[in-house]
C-alpha positions as CSV (number, residue, x, y, z in Angstrom):
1,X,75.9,58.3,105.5
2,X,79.3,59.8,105.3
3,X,79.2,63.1,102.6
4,X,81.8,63.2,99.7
5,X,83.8,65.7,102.0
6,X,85.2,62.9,104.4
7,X,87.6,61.1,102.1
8,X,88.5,64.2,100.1
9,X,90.2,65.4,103.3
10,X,91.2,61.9,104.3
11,X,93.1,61.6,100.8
12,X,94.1,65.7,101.5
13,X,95.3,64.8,105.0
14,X,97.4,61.5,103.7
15,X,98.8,63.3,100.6
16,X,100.0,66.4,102.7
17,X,102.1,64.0,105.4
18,X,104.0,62.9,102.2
19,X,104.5,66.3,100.8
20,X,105.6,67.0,103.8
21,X,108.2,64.3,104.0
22,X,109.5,65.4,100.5
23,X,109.6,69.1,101.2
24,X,112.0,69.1,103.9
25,X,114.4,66.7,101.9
26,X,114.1,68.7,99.3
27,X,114.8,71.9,101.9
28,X,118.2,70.5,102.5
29,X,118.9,71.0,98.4
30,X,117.5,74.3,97.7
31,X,116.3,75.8,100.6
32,X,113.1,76.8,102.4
33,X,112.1,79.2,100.0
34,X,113.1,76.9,96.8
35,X,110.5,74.0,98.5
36,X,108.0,76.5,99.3
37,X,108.0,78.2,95.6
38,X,108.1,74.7,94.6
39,X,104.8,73.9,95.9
40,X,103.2,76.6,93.6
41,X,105.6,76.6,90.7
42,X,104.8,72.7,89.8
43,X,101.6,72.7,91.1
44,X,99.7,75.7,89.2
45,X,99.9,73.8,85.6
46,X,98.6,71.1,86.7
47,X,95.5,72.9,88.4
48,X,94.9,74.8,85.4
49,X,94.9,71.4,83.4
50,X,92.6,69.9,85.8
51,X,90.4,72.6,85.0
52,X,90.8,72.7,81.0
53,X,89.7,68.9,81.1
54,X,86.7,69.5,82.8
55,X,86.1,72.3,81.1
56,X,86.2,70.4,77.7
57,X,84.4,67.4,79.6
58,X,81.4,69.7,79.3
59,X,81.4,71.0,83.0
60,X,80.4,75.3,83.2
61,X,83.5,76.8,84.6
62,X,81.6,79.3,87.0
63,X,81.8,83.0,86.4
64,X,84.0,84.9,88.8
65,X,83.2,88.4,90.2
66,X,85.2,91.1,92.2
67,X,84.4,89.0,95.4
68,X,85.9,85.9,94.1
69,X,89.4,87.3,93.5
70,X,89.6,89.7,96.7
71,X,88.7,86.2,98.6
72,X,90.9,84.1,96.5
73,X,93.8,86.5,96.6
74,X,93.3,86.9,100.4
75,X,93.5,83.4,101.0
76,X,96.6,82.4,99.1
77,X,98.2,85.5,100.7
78,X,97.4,84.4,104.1
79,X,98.4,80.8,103.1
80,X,102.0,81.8,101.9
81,X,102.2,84.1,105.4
82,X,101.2,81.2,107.6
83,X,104.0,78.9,105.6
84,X,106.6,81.6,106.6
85,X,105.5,81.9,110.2
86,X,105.5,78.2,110.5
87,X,109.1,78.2,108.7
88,X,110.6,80.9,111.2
89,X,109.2,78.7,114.1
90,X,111.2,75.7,113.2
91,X,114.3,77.4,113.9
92,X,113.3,79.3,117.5
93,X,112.4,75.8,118.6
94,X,112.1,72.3,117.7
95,X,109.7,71.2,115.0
96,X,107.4,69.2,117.4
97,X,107.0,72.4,119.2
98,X,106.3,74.6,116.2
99,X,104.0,72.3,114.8
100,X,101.5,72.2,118.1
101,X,101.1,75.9,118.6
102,X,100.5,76.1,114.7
103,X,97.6,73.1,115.1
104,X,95.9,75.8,117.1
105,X,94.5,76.8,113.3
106,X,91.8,74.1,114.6
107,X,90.6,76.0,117.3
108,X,90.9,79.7,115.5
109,X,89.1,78.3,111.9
110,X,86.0,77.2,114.4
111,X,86.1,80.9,116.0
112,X,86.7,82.9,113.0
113,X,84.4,80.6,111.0
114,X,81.7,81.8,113.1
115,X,82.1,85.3,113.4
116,X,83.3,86.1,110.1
117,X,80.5,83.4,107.9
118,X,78.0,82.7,110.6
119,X,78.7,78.8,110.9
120,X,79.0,77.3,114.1
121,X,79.2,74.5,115.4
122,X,77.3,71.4,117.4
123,X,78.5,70.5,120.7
124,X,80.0,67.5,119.3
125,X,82.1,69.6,117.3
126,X,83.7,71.3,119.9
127,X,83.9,68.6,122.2
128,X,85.9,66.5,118.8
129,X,88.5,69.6,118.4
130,X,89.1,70.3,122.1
131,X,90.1,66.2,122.5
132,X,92.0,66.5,119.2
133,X,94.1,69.6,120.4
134,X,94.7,67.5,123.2
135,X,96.1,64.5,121.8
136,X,98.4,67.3,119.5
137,X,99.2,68.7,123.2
138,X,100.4,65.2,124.5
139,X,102.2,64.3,121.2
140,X,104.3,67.0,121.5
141,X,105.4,66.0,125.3
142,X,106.3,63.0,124.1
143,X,108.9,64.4,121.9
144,X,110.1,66.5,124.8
145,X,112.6,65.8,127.2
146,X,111.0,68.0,129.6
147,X,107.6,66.9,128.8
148,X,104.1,68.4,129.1
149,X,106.4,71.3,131.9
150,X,108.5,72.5,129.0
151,X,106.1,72.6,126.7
152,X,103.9,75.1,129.2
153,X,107.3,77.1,129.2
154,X,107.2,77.5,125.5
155,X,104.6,79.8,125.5
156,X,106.6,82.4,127.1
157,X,108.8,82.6,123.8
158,X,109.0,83.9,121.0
159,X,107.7,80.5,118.8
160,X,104.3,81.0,120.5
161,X,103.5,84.0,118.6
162,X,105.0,83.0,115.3
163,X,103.4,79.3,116.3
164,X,100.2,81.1,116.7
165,X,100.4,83.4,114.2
166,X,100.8,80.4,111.8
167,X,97.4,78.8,113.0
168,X,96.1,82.1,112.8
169,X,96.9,82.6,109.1
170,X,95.7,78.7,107.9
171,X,92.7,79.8,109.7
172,X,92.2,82.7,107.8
173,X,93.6,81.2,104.6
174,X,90.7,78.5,104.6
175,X,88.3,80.7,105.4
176,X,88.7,83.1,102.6
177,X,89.3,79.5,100.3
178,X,85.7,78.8,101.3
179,X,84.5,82.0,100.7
180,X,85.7,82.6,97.4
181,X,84.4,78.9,96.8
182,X,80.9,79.6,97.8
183,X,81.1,83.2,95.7
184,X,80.0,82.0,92.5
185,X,76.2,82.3,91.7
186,X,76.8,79.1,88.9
187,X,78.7,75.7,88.4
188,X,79.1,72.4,90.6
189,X,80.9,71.7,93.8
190,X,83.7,70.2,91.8
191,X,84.1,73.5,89.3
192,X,83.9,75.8,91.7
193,X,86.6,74.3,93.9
194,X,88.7,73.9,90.7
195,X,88.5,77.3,89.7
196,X,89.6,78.3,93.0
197,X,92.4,76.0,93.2
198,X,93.6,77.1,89.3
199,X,93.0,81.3,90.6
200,X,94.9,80.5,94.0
201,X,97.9,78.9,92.5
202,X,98.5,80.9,90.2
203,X,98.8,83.7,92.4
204,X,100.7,82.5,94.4
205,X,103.6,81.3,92.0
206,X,103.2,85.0,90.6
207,X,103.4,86.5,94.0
208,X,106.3,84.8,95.1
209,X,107.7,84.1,92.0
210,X,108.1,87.8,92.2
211,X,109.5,87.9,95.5
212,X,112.2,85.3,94.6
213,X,113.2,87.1,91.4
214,X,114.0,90.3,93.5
215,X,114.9,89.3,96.9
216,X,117.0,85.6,96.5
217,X,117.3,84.2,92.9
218,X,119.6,81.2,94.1
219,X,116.4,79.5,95.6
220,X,114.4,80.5,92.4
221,X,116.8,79.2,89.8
222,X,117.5,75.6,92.0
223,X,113.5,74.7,92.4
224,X,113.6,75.6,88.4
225,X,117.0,73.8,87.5
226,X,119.1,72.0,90.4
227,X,116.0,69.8,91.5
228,X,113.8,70.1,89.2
229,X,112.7,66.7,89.4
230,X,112.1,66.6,93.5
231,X,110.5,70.0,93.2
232,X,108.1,68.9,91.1
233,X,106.8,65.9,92.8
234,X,106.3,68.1,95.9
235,X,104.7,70.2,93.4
236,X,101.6,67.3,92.2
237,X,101.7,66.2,95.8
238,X,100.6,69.5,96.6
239,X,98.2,70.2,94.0
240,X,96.3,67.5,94.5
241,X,95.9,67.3,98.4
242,X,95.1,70.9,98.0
243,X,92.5,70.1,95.7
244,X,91.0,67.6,98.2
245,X,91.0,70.4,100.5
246,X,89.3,73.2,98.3
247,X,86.7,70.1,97.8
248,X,85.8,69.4,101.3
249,X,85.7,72.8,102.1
250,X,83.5,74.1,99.1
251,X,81.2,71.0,100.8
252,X,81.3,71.3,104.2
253,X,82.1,74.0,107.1
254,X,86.0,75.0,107.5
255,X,85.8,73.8,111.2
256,X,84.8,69.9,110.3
257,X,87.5,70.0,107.3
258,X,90.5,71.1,109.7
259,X,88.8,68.6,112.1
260,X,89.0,66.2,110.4
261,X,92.1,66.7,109.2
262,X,94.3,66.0,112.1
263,X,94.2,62.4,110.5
264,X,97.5,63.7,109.5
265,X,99.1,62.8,112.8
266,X,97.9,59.5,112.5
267,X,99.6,58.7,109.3
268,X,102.4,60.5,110.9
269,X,102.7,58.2,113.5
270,X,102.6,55.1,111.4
271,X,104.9,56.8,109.0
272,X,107.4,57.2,112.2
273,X,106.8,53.9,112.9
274,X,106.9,51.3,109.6
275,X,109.0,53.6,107.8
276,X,111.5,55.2,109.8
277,X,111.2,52.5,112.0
278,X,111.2,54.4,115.2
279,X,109.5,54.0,118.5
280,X,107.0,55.8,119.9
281,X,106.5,56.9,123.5
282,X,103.2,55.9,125.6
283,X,102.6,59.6,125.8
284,X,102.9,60.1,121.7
285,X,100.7,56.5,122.1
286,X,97.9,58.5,124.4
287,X,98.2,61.4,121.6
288,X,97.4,59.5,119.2
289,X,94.4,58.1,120.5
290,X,92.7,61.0,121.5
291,X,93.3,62.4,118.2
292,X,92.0,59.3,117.0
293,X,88.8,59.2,119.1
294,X,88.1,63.0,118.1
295,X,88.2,61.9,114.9
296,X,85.9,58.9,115.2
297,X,83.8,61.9,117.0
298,X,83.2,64.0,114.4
299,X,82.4,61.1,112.0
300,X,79.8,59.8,114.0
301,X,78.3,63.2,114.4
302,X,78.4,63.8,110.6
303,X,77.3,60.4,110.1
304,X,74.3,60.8,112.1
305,X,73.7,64.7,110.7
306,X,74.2,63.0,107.0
């Protein structure tokens, strides 16, 4: 039987393809750094409500230490790095591009996830994100006019490091997300990883809140004013697939969460399809499967493990 972490990041994974859909709309209004602050600005209230009502429901809000807040500030540091390594990477190369070498976050959460808290993983595992990374591989050759050849050329330039250093800082921003989860000595699943999504947020719209006020006020002032109401829906989008996330990961290993979470490409795909009403290749079809059957993988494996 399939644990409570499964749909969390299936409704994470499903949530985060919209937001993403919204978000670069709404880049074309008030600029990448307006939709990225936007994503904290509109989401951190409604974290902190989400934890005042369970709060008065009678659940314990957990008691923080030092550890919690080096981990949570860690994390939503890494997370807002990652986003700006990913954003740079869009405009050295195509977005299919950029978005591949990032997915290596995958393959680096399963490494670093091991080293750094000791949980590995079963051959199944591995044998689910290798096929998965695969199917991301062959996606993005389908996109490309020179195929799976150009994309082996991309990783002499420059979007392979910042691609990389993307996955890198996801990684590392899940990570410290689980760790600051799984520092409390008191509360439920479900406080813990609401406390952590409340303390993350708000850090992070205080952080580059802070930024934005200093360095470009224009994007500041139009997520706040000029498109307020866009802003804010990527905002709740955000929120709450980010909650799904700090769920699933407060329950289960980093490595099965991301894992699972390619899911994204599949909604992607049919997103691309039924509502954009475009064509995929046979190689975007072959991607998709694989991701698919890594998917269906994993599953089994946690079904049987359950």
């Amino acid at each position: 039987m399939f644990g409570l972490w499964v749909p969390m990041t299936v409704v994470a994974a499903g949530l985060q393809t919209l937001r993403t859909a919204q978000q670069k709309r709404l880049t074309g209004v008030i600029g990448q750094n307006g939709a990225h602050f936007a994503r904290y600005f509109y989401g951190a209230p409604l974290a902190a409500l989400l934890l005042f009502l369970l709060d008065r429901s009678g659940q314990i809000v957990p008691t923080p230490d030092w550890h919690f807040f080096l981990y949570g500030l860690g994390g939503g540091v890494a997370q807002i790095i990652a986003t700006g390594c990913l954003i740079h990477a869009y405009t050295l190369r195509n977005f299919t591009v950029a978005t591949t070498f990032s997915k290596t976050e995958i393959i680096q959460a399963a490494l670093l996830s091991m080293i750094l808290l000791g949980e590995g993983l079963e051959i199944s595992g591995w044998v689910a994100i290798a096929i998965g990374f695969a199917g991301l591989v062959l996606l993005t050759a389908g996109k490309q006019a020179q195929g799976i050849a150009g994309l082996g050329r991309a990783w002499r330039e420059p979007v392979t490091l910042y691609g990389l250093a993307s996955g890198g800082f996801f990684a590392l921003s899940s990570i410290a997300i689980r760790a600051a989860s799984l520092s409390f000595d008191d509360g439920t699943s479900l406080m813990r990883a609401a406390t952590t999504l409340a303390t993350i947020t708000a850090m992070q719209t205080t952080l580059m809140g802070g930024y934005l006020l200093l360095r470009n006020r224009a994007a500041l002032t139009g997520a706040l004013l000029r498109a307020a109401r866009p802003a804010a829906s990527v905002g709740i989008m955000s929120v709450i697939g980010s909650f799904g996330w700090f769920y699933a990961m407060t329950l289960e290993p980093v490595a099965h969460v991301r894992a699972l979470g390619q899911v994204e490409i599949v909604f992607t795909i049919a997103m691309t399809i039924f509502v954009f009403r475009e064509r995929p290749t046979r190689v975007e079809y072959a991607g998709v499967a694989l991701v698919i059957a890594s998917v269906l993988i994993l599953l089994l494996a946690a079904g049987l493990t359950g």
